[in-house]
PDBQT receptor file of N, H, CA, C and O in Angstrom, charges set to zero:
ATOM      1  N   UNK A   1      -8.877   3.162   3.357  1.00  0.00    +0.000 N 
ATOM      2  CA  UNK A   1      -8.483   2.735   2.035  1.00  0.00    +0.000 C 
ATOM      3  C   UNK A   1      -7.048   3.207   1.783  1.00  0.00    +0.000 C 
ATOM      4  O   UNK A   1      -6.616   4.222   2.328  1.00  0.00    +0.000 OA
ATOM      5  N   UNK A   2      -6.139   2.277   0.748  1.00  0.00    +0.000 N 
ATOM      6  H   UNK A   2      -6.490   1.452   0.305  1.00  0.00    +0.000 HD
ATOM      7  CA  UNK A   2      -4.533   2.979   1.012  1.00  0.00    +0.000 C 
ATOM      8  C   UNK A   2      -4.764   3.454  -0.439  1.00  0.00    +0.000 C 
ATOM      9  O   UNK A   2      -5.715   3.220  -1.184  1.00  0.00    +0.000 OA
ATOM     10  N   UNK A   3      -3.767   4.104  -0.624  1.00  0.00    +0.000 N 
ATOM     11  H   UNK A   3      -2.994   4.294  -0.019  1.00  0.00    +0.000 HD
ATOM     12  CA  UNK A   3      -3.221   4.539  -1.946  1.00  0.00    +0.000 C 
ATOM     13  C   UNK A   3      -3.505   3.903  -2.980  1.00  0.00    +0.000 C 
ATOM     14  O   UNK A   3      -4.262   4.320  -3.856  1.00  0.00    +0.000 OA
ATOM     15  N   UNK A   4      -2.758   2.516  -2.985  1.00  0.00    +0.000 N 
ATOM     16  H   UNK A   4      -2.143   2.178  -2.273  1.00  0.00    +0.000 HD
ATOM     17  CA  UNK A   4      -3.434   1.784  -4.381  1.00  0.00    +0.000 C 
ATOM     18  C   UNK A   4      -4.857   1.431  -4.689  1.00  0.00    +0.000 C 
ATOM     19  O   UNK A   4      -5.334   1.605  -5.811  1.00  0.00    +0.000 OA
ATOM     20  N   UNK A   5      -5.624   0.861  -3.539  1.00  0.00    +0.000 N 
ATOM     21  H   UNK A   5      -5.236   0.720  -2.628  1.00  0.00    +0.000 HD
ATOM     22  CA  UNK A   5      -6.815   0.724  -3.712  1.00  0.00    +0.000 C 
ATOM     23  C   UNK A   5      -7.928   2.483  -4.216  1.00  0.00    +0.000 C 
ATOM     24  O   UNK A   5      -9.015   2.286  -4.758  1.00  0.00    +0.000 OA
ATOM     25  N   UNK A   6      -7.599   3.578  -4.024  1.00  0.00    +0.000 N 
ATOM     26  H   UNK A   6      -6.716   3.739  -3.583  1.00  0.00    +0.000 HD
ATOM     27  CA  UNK A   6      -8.122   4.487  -4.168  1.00  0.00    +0.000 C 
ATOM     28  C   UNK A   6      -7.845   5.002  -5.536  1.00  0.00    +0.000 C 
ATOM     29  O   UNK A   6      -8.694   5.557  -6.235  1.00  0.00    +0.000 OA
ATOM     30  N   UNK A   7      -6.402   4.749  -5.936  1.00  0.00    +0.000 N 
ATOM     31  H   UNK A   7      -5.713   4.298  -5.368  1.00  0.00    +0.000 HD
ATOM     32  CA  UNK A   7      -6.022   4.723  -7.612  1.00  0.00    +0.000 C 
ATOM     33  C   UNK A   7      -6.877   3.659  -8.316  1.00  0.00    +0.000 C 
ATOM     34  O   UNK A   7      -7.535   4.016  -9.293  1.00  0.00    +0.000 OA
ATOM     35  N   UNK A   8      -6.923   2.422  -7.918  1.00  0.00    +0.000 N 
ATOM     36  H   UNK A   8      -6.388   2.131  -7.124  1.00  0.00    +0.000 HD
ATOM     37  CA  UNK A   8      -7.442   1.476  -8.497  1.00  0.00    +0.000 C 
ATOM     38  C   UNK A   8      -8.666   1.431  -8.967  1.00  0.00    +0.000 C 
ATOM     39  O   UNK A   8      -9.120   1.013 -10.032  1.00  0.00    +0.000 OA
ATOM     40  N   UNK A   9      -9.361   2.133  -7.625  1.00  0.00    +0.000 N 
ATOM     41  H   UNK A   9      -8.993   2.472  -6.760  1.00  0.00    +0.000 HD
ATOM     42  CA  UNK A   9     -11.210   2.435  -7.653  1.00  0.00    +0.000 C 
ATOM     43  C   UNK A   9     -11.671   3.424  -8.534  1.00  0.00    +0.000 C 
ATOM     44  O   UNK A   9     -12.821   3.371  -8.971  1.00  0.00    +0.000 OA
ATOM     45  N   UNK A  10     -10.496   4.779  -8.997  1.00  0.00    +0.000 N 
ATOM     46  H   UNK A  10      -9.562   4.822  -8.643  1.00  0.00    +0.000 HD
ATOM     47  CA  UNK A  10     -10.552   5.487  -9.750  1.00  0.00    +0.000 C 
ATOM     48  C   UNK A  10     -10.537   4.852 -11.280  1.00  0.00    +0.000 C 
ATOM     49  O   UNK A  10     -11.441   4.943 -12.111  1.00  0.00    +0.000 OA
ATOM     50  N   UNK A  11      -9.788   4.459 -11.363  1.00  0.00    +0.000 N 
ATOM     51  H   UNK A  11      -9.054   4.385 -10.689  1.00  0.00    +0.000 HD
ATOM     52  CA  UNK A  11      -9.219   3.791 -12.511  1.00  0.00    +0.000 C 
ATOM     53  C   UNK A  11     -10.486   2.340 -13.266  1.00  0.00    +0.000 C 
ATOM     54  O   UNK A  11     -10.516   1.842 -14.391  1.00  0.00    +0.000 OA
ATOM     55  N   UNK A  12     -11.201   2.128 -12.246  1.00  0.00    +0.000 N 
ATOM     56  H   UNK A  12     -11.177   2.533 -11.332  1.00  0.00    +0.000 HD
ATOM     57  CA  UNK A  12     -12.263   1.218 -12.950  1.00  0.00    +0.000 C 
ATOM     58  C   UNK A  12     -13.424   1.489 -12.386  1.00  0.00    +0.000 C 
ATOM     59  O   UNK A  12     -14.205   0.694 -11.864  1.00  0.00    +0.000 OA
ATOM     60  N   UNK A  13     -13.563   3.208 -12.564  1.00  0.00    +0.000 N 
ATOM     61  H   UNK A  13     -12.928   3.854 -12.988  1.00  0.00    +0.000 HD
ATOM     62  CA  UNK A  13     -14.632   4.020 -12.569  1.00  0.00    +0.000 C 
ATOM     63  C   UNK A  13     -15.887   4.210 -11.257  1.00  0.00    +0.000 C 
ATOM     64  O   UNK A  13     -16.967   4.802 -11.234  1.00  0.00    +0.000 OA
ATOM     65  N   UNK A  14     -14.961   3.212 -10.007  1.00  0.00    +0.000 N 
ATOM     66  H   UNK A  14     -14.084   2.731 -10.026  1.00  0.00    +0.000 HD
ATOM     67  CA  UNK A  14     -15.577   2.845  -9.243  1.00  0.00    +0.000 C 
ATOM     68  C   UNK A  14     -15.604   4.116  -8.008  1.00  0.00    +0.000 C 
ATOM     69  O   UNK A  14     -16.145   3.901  -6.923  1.00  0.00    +0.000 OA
ATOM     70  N   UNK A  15     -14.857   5.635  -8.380  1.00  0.00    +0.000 N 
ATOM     71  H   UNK A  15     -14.417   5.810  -9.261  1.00  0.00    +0.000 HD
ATOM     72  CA  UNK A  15     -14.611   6.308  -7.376  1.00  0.00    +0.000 C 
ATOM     73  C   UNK A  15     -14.349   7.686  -8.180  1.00  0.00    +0.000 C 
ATOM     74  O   UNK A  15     -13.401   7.723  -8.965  1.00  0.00    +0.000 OA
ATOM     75  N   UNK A  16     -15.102   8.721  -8.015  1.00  0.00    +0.000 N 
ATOM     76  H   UNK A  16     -15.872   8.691  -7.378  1.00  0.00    +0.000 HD
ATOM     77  CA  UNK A  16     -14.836   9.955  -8.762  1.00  0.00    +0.000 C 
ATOM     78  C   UNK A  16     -13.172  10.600  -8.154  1.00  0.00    +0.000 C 
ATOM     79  O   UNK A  16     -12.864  10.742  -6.971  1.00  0.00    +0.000 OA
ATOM     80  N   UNK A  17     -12.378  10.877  -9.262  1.00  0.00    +0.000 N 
ATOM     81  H   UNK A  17     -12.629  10.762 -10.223  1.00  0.00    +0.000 HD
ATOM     82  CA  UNK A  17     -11.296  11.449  -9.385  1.00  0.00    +0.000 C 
ATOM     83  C   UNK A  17     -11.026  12.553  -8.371  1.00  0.00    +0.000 C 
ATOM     84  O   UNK A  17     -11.074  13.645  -8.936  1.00  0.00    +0.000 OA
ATOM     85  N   UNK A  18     -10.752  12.652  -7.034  1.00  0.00    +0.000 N 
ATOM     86  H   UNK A  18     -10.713  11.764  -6.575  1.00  0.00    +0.000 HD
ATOM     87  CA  UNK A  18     -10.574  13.903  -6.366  1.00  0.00    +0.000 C 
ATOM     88  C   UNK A  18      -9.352  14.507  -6.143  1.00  0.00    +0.000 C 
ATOM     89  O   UNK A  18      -8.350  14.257  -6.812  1.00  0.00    +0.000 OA
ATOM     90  N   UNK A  19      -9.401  15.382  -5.126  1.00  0.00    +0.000 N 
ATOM     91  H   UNK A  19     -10.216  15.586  -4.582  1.00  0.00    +0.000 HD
ATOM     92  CA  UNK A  19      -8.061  15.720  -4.350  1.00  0.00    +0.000 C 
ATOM     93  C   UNK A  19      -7.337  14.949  -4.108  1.00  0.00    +0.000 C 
ATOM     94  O   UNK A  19      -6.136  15.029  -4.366  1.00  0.00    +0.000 OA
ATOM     95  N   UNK A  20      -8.076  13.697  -3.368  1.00  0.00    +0.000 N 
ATOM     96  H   UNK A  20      -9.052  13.632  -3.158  1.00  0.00    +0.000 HD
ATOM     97  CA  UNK A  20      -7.262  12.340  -2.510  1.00  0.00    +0.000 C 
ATOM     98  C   UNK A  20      -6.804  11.359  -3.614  1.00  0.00    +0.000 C 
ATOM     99  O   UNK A  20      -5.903  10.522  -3.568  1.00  0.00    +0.000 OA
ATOM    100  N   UNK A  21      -7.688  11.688  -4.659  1.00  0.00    +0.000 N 
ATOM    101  H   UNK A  21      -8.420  12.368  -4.696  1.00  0.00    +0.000 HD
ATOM    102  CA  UNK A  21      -7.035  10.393  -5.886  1.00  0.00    +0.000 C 
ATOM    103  C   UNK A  21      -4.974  11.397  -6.142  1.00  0.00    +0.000 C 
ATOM    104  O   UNK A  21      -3.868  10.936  -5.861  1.00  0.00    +0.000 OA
ATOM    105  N   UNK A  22      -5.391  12.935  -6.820  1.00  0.00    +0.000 N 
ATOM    106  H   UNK A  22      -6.290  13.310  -7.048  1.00  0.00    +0.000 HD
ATOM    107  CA  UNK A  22      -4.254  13.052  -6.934  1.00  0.00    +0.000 C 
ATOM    108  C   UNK A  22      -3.309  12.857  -5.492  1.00  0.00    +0.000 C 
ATOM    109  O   UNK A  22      -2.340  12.159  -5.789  1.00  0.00    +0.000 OA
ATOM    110  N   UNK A  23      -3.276  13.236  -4.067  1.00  0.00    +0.000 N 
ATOM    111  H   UNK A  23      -4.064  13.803  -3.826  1.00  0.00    +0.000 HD
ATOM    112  CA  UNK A  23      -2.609  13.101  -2.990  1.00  0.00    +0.000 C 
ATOM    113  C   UNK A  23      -2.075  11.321  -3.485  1.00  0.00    +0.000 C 
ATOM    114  O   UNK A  23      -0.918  10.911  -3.392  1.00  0.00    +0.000 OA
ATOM    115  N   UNK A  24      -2.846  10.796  -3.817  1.00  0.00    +0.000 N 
ATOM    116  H   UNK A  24      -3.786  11.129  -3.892  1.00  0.00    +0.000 HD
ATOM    117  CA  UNK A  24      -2.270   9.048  -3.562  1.00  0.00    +0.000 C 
ATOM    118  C   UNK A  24      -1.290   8.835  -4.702  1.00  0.00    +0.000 C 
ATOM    119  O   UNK A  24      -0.288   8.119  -4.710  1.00  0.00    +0.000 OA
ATOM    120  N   UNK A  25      -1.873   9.738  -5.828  1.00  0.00    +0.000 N 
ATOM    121  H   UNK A  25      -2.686  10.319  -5.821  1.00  0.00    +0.000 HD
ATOM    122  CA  UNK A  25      -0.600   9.391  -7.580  1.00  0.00    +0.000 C 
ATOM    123  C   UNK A  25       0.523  10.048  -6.766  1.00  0.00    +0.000 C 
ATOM    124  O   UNK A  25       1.569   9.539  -7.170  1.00  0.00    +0.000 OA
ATOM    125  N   UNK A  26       0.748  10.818  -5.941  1.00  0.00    +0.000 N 
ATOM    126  H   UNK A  26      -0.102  11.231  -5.614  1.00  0.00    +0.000 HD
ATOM    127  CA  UNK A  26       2.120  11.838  -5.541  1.00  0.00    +0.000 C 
ATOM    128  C   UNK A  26       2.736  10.916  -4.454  1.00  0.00    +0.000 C 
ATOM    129  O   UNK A  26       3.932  10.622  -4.450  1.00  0.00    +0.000 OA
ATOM    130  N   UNK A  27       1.652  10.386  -3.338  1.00  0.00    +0.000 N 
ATOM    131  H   UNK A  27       0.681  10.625  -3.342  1.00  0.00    +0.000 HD
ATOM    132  CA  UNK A  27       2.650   8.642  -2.954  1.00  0.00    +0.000 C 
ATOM    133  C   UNK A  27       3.044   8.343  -3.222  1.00  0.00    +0.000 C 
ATOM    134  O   UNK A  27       4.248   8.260  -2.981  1.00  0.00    +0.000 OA
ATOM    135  N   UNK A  28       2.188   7.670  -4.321  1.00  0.00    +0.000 N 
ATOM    136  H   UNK A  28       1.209   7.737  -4.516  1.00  0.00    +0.000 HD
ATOM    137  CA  UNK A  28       2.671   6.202  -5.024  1.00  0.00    +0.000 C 
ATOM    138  C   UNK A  28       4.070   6.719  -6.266  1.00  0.00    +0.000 C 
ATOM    139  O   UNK A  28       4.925   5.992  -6.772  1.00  0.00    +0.000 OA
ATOM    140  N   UNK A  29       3.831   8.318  -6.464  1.00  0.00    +0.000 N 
ATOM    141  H   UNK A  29       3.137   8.908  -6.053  1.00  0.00    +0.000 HD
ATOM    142  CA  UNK A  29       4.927   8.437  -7.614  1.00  0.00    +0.000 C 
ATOM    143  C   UNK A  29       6.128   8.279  -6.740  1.00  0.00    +0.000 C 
ATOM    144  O   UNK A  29       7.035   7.521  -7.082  1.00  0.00    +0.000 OA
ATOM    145  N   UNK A  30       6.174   8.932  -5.676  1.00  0.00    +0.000 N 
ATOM    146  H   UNK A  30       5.437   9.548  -5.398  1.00  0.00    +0.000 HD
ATOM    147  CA  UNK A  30       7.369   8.892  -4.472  1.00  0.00    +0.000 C 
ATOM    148  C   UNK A  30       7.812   7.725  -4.057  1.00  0.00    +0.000 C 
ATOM    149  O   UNK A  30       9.017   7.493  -3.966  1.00  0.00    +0.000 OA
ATOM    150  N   UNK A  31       7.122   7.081  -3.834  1.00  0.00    +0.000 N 
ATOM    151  H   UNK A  31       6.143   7.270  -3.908  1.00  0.00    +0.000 HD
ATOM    152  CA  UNK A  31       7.674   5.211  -3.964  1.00  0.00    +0.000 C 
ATOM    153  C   UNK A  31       8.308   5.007  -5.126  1.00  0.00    +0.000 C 
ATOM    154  O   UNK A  31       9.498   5.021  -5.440  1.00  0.00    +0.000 OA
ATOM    155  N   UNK A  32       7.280   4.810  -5.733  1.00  0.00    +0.000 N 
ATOM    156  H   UNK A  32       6.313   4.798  -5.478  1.00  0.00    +0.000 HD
ATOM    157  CA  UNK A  32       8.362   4.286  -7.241  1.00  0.00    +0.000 C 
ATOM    158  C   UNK A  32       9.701   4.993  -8.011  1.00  0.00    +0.000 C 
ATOM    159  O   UNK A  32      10.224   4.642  -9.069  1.00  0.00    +0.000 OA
ATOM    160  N   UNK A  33      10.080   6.131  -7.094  1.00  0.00    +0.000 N 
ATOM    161  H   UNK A  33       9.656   6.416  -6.235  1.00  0.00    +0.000 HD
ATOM    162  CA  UNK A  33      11.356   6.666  -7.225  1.00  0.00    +0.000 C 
ATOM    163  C   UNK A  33      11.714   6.100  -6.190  1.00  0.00    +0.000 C 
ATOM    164  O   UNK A  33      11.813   5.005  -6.745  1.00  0.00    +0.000 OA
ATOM    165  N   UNK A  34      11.970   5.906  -5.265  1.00  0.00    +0.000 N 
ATOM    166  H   UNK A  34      11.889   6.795  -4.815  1.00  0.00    +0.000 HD
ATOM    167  CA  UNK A  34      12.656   5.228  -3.806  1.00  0.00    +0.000 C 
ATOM    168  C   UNK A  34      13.019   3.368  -4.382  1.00  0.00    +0.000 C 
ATOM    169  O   UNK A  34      13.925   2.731  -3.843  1.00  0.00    +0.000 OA
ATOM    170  N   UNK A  35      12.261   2.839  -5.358  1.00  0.00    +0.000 N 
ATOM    171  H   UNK A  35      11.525   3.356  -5.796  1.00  0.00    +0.000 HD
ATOM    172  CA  UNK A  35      12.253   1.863  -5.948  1.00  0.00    +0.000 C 
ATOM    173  C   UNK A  35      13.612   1.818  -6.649  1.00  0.00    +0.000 C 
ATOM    174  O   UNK A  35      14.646   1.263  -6.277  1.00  0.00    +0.000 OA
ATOM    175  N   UNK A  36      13.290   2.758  -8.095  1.00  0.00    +0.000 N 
ATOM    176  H   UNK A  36      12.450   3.209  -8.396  1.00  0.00    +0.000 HD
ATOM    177  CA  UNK A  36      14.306   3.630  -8.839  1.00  0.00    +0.000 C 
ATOM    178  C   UNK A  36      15.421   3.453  -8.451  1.00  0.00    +0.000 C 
ATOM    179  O   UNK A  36      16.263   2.810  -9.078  1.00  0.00    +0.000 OA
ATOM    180  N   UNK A  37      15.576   3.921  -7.505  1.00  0.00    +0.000 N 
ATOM    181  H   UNK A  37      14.892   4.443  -6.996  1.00  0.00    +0.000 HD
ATOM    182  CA  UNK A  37      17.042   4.065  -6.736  1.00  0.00    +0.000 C 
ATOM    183  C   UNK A  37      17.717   3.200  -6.266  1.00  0.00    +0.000 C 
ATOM    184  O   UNK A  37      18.928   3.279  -6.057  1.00  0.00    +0.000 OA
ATOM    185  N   UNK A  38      16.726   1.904  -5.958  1.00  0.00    +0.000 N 
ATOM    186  H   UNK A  38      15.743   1.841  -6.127  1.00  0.00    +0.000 HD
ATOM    187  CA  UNK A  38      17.497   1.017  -5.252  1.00  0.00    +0.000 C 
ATOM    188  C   UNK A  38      18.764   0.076  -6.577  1.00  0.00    +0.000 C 
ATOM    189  O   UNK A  38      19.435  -0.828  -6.080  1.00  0.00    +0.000 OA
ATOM    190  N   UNK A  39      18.971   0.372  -8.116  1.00  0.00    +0.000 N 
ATOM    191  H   UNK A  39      18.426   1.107  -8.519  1.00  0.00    +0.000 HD
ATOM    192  CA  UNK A  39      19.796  -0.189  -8.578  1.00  0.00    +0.000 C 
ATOM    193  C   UNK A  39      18.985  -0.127  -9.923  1.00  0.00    +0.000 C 
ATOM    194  O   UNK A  39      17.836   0.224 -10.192  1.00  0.00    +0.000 OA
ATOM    195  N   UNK A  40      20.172  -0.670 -10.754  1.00  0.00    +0.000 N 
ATOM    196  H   UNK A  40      21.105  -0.956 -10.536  1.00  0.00    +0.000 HD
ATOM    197  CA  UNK A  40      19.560  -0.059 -12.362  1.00  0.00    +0.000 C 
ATOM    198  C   UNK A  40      18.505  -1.417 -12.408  1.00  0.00    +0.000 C 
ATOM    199  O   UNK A  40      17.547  -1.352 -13.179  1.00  0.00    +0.000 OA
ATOM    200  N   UNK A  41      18.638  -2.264 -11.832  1.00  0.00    +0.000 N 
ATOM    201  H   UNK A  41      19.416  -2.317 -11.206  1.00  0.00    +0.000 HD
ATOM    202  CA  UNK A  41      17.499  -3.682 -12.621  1.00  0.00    +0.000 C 
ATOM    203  C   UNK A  41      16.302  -2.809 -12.298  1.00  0.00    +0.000 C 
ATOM    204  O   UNK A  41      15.314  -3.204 -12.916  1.00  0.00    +0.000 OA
ATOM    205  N   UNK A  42      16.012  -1.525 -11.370  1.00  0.00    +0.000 N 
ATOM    206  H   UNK A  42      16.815  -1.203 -10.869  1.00  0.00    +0.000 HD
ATOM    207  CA  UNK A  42      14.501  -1.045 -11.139  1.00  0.00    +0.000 C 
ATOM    208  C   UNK A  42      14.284  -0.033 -12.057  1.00  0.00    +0.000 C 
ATOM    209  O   UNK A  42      13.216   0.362 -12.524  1.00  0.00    +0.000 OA
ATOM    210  N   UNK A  43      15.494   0.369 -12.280  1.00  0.00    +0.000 N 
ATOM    211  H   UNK A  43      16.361   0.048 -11.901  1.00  0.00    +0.000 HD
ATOM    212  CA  UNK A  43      15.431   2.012 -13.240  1.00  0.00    +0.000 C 
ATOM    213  C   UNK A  43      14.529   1.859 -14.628  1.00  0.00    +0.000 C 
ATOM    214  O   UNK A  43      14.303   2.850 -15.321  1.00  0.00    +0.000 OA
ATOM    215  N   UNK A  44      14.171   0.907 -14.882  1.00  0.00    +0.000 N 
ATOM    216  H   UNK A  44      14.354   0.102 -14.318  1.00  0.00    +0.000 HD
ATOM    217  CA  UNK A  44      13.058   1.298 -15.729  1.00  0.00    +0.000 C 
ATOM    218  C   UNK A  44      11.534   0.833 -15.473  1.00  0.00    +0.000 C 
ATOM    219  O   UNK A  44      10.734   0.270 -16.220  1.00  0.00    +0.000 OA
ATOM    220  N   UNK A  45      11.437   1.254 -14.212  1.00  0.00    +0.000 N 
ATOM    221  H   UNK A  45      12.087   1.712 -13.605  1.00  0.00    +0.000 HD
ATOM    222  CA  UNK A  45      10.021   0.231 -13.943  1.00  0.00    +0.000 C 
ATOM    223  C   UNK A  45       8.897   1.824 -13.758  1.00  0.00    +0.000 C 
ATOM    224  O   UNK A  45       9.106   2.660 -12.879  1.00  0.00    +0.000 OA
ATOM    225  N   UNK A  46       7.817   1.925 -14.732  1.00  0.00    +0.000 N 
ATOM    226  H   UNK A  46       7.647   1.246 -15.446  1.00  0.00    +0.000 HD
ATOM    227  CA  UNK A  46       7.316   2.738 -14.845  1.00  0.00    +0.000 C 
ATOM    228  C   UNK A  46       5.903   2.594 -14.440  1.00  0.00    +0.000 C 
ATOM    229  O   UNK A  46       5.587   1.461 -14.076  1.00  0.00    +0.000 OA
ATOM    230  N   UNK A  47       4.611   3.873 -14.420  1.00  0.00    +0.000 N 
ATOM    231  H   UNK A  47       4.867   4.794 -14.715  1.00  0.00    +0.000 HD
ATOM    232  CA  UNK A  47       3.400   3.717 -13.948  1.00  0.00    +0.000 C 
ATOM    233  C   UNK A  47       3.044   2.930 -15.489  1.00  0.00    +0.000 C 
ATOM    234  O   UNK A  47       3.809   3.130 -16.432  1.00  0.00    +0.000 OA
ATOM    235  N   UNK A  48       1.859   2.052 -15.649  1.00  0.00    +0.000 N 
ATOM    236  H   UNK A  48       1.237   1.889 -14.883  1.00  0.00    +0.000 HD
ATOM    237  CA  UNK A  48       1.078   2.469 -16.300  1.00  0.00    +0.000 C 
ATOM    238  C   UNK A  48       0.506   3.530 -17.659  1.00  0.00    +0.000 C 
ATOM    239  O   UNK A  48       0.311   4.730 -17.465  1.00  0.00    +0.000 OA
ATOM    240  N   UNK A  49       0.361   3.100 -18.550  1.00  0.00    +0.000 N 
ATOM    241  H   UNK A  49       0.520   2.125 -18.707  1.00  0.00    +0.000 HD
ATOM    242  CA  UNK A  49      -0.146   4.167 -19.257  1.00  0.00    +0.000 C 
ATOM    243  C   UNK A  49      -1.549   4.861 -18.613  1.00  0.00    +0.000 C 
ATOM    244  O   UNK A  49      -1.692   6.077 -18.481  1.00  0.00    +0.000 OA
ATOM    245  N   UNK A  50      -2.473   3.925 -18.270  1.00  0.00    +0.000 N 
ATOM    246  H   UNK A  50      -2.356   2.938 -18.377  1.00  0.00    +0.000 HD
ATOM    247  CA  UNK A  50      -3.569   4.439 -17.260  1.00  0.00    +0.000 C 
ATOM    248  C   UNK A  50      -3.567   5.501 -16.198  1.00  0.00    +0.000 C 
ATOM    249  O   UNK A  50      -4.100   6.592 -16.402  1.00  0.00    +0.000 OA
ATOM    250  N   UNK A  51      -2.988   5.204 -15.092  1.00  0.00    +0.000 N 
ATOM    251  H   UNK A  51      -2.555   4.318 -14.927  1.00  0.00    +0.000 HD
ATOM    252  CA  UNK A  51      -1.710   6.289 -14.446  1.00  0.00    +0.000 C 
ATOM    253  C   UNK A  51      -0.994   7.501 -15.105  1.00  0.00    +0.000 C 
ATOM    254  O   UNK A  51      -0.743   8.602 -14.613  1.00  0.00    +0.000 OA
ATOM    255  N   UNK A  52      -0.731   7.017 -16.336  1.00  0.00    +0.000 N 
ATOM    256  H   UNK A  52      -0.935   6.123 -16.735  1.00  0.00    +0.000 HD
ATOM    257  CA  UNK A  52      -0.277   8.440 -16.788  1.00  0.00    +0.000 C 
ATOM    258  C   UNK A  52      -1.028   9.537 -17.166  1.00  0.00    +0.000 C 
ATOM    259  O   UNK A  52      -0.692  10.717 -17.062  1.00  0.00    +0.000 OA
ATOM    260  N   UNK A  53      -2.104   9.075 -17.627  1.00  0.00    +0.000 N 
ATOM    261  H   UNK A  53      -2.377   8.117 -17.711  1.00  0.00    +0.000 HD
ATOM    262  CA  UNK A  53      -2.883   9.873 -17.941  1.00  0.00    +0.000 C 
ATOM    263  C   UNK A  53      -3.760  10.249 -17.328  1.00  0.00    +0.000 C 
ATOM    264  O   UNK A  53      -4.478  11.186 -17.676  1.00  0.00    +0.000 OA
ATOM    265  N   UNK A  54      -3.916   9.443 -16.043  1.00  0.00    +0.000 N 
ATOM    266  H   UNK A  54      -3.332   8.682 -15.760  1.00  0.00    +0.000 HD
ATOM    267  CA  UNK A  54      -4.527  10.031 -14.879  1.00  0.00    +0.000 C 
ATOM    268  C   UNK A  54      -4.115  11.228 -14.076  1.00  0.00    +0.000 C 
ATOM    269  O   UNK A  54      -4.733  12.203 -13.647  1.00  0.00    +0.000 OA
ATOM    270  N   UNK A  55      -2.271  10.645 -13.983  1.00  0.00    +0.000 N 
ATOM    271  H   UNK A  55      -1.770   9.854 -14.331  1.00  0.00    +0.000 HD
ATOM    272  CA  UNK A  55      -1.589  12.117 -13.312  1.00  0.00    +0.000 C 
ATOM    273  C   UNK A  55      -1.596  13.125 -14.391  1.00  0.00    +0.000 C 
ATOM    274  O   UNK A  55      -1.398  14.212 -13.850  1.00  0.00    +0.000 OA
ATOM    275  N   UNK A  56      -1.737  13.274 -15.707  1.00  0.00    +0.000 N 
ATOM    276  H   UNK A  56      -1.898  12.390 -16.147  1.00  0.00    +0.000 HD
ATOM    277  CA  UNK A  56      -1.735  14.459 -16.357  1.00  0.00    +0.000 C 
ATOM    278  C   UNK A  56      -2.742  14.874 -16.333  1.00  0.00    +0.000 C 
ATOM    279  O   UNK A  56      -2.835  15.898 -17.011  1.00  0.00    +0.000 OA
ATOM    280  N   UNK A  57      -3.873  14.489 -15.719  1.00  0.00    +0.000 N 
ATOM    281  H   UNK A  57      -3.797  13.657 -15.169  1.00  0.00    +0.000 HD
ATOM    282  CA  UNK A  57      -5.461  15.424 -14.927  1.00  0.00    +0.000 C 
ATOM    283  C   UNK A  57      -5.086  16.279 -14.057  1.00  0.00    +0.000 C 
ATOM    284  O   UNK A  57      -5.394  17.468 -14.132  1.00  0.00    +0.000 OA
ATOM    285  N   UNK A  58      -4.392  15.792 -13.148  1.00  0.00    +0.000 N 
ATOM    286  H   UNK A  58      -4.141  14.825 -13.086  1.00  0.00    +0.000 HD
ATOM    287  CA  UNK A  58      -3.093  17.318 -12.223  1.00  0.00    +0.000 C 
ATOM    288  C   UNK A  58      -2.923  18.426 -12.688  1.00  0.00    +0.000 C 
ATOM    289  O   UNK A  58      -3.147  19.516 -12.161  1.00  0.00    +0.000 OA
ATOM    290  N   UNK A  59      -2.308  18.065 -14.224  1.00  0.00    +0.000 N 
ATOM    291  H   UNK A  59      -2.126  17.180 -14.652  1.00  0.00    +0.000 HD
ATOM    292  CA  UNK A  59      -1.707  19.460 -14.103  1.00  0.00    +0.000 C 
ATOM    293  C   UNK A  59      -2.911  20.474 -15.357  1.00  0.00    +0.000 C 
ATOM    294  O   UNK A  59      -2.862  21.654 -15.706  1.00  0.00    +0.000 OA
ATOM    295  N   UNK A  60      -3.934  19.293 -15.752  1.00  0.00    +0.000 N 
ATOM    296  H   UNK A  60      -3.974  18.335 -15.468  1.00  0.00    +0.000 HD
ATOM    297  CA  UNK A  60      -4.995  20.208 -16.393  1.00  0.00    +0.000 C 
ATOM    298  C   UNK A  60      -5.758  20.652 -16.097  1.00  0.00    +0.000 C 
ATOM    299  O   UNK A  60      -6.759  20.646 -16.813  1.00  0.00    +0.000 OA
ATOM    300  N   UNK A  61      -5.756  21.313 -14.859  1.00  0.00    +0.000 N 
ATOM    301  H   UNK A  61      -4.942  21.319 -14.277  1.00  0.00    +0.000 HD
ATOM    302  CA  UNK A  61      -6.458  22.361 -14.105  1.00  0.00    +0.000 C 
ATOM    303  C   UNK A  61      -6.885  23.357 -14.810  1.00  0.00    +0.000 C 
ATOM    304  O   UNK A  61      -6.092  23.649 -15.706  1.00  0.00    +0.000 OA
ATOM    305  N   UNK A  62      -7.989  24.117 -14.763  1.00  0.00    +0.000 N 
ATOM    306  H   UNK A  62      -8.633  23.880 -14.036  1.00  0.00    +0.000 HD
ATOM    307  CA  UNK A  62      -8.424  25.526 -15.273  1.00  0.00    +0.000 C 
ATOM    308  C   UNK A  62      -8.162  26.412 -14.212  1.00  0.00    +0.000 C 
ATOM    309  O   UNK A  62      -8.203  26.320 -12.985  1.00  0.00    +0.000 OA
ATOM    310  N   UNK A  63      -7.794  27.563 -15.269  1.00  0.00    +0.000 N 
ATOM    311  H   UNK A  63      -7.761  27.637 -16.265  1.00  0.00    +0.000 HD
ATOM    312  CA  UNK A  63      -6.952  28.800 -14.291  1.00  0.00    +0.000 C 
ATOM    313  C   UNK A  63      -7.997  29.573 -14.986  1.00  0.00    +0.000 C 
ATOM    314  O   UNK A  63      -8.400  29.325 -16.123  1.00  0.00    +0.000 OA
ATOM    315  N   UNK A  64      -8.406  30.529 -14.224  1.00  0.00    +0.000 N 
ATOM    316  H   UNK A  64      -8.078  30.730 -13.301  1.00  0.00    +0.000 HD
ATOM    317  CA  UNK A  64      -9.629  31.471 -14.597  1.00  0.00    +0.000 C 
ATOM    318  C   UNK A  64     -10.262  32.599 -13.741  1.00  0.00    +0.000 C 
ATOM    319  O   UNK A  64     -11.215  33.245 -14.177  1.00  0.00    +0.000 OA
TER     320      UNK A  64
């Protein structure tokens, strides 16, 4: 399964949220800066609101 399909499966509840879901948002975020770069017509091409709030499951980890 690649990256998008494993975001995707997450995303319509079809795949519990793991390690490998975040490993694929840190891909796919790394692409879409390599995108970014290629000239301003890309510089505003963003995830998703879905996506966003998926990668802010990352950083809401419990520390304990």
């Amino acid at each position: 399964m690649d990256h998008c399909q494993i975001v995707r499966r997450n995303l319509s509840g079809k795949r519990a949220v793991d390690e490998e879901t975040f490993a694929s948002l840190a891909v796919l975020a790394e692409r879409l800066e390599r995108v970014r770069r290629l000239g301003n017509v890309f510089s505003n091409i963003e995830f998703s609101p879905d996506i966003e709030r998926l990668k802010s499951r990352v950083n809401a980890v419990p520390v304990g």
